[in-house]
N, C-alpha and C positions, 0 to 999 in steps of 0.2 A: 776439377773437371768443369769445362762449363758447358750447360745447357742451352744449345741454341733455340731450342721450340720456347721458351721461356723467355729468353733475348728477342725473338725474333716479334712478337709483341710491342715489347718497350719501341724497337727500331720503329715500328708501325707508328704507335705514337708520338715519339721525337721527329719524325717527318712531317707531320700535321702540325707540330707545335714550328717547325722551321718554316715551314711554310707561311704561317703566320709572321712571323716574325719577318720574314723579307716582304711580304705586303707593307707592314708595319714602319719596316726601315727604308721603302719606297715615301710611304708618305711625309715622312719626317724629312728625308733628301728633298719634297717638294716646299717644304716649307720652310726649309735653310734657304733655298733659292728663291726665294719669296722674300726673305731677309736681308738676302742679299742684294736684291735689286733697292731694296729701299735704302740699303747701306750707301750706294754706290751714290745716292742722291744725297747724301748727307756724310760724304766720306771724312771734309775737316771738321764736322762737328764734332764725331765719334772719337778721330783722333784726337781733339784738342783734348777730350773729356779722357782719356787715356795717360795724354801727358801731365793733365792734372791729379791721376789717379793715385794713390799715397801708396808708398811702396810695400807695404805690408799686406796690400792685397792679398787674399787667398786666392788668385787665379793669376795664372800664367796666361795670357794675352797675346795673341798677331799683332805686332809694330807693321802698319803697312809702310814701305817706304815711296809709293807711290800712289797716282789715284787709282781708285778701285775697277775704276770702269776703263782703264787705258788699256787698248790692246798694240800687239805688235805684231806688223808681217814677220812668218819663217824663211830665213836667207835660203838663200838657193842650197843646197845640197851640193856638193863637191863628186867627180865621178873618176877615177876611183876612191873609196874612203872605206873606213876597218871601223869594225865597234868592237871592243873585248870588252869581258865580262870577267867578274869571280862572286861565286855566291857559296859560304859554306854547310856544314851541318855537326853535329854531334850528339855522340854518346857517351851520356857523361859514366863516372865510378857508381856499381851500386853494391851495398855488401852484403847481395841474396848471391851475387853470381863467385865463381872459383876464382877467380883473380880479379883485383881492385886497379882494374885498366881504364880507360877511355879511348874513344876513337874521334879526331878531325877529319872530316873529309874538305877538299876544296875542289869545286870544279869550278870548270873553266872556259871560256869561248872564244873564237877569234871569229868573225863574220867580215868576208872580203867581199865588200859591193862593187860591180861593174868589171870587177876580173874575171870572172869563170871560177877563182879556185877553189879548191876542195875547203871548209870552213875547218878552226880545229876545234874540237870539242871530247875535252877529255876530264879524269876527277884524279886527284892528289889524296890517297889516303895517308895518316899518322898514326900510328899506335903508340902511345904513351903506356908504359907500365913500370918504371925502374921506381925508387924508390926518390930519386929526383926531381921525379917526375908526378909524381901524386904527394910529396910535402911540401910545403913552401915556410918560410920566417916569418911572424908578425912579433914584433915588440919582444924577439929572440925567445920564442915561443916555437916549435915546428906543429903544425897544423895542417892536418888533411886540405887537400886544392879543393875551393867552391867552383860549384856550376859557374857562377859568376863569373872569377876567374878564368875559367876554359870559355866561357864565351869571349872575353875579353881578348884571349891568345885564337881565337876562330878570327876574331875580325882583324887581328894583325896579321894572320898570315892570309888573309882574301887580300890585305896590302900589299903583302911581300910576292904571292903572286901573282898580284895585278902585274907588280913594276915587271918581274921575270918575261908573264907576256908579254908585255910592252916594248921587254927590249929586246924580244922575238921578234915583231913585228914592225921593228921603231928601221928593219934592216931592209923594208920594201920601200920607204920614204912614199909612204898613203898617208894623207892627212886621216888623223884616229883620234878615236874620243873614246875613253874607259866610264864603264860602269861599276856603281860597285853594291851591293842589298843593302837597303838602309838609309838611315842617314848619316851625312857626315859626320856628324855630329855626336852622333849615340855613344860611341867611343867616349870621348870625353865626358858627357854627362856619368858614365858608369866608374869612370875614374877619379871622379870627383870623391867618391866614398869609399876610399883608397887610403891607406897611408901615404905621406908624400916621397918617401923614400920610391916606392913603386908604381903614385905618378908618374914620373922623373923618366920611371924603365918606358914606363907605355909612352908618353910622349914624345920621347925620345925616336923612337918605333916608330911611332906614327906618322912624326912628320920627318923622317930619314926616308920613308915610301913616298910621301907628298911632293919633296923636294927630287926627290931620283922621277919621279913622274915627270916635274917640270922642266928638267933637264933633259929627257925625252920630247917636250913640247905636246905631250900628250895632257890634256884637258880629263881632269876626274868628277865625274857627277854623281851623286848617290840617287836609287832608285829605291822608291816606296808605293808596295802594290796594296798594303791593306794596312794604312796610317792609323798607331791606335795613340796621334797625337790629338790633343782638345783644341790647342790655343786659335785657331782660327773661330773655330765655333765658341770659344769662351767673350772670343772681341766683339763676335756679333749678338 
């Protein structure tokens, strides 16, 4: 049972301590940019001292491939043009509940600018529960599926249904751009710690959705709303 007049206290104080803490993370964002600007004045230095840095560093480090302070105009916008999306979610197995299942969900977007139409916006749920489906082979071992794992198979199918939208949409011939949560990238760094028999699956995967994208001529961007990457603020 839980006691909310007892909770509702703590909640009192975790507000006040949040509170604090976005001041907090206000001032520190003023003083990255404060860093910044003086980066921007001394950009070959930093790099030079980067490319000399001995590769056993303990920090993963921003390579700029550019100068710091370069900017660029935004091209015109195209009228009409599509952005689809796919962002997924999950409930991983837990073994307090009666069946050792998990759930995917994938939703989905299509956003048509400068037509009028109706946008789609819908979600794909999966239920896994066979017994297939919750063991998997390691070193001819069978082993209950890691969270891991089903994140791994979340972010292959935000792929597989990216491309599906894609070649929904790919039938209106509107220049379109996908997005997708994340970085491109994340994928792979989590397969890295993998056996390679089951890199091989996910790679495989990965770039079978990348290549059906490009054969679409649809352009894939990854989208990061709350980066808990370092390496920019490690280089500076």
């Amino acid at each position: 049972m839980l006691d909310l007049n007892k909770l509702s206290s703590q909640i009192r104080h975790a507000s006040l301590d949040i509170r604090q803490e976005v001041n907090a993370s206000s001032q520190r964002q003023k003083y990255a940019l404060q860093v910044w600007s003086k980066a921007i004045q001394a950009d070959h230095t930093l790099v030079q001292k980067l490319l000399e840095a001995p590769e056993e560093l303990p920090l993963f480090m921003a390579r700029p491939l550019e100068s710091l302070g370069e900017t660029f105009p935004l091209p015109d916008i195209p009228l009409p043009h599509t952005v689809i999306a796919t962002d997924g979610s999950q409930i991983t197995p837990s073994h307090h509940e009666v069946s050792s299942c998990y759930l995917i969900n994938i939703g989905k977007i299509a956003y048509f600018y400068g037509t009028g139409e109706h946008p789609i916006q819908e979600s794909e749920p999966f239920l896994y529960y066979r017994e297939k489906d919750l063991y998997t082979q390691f070193k001819r071992q069978t082993v209950s599926i890691s969270e891991n794992l089903i994140g791994v198979e979340r972010t292959l199918m935000e792929g597989s249904e990216l491309v599906e939208l894609s070649e929904i949409v790919a039938t209106k011939n509107y220049p379109t751009v996908a997005m997708m949560d994340g970085s491109l990238l994340s994928l792979y760094m989590d397969a890295q710690t993998m056996p390679s028999e089951l890199q091989e699956k996910i790679l495989k995967r990965a770039l079978g959705n990348l290549n059906r994208m490009k054969e679409l001529n649809t352009p894939v961007c990854g989208y990061i709303s709350h980066s808990r990457r370092h390496e920019v603020i490690e280089f500076l």
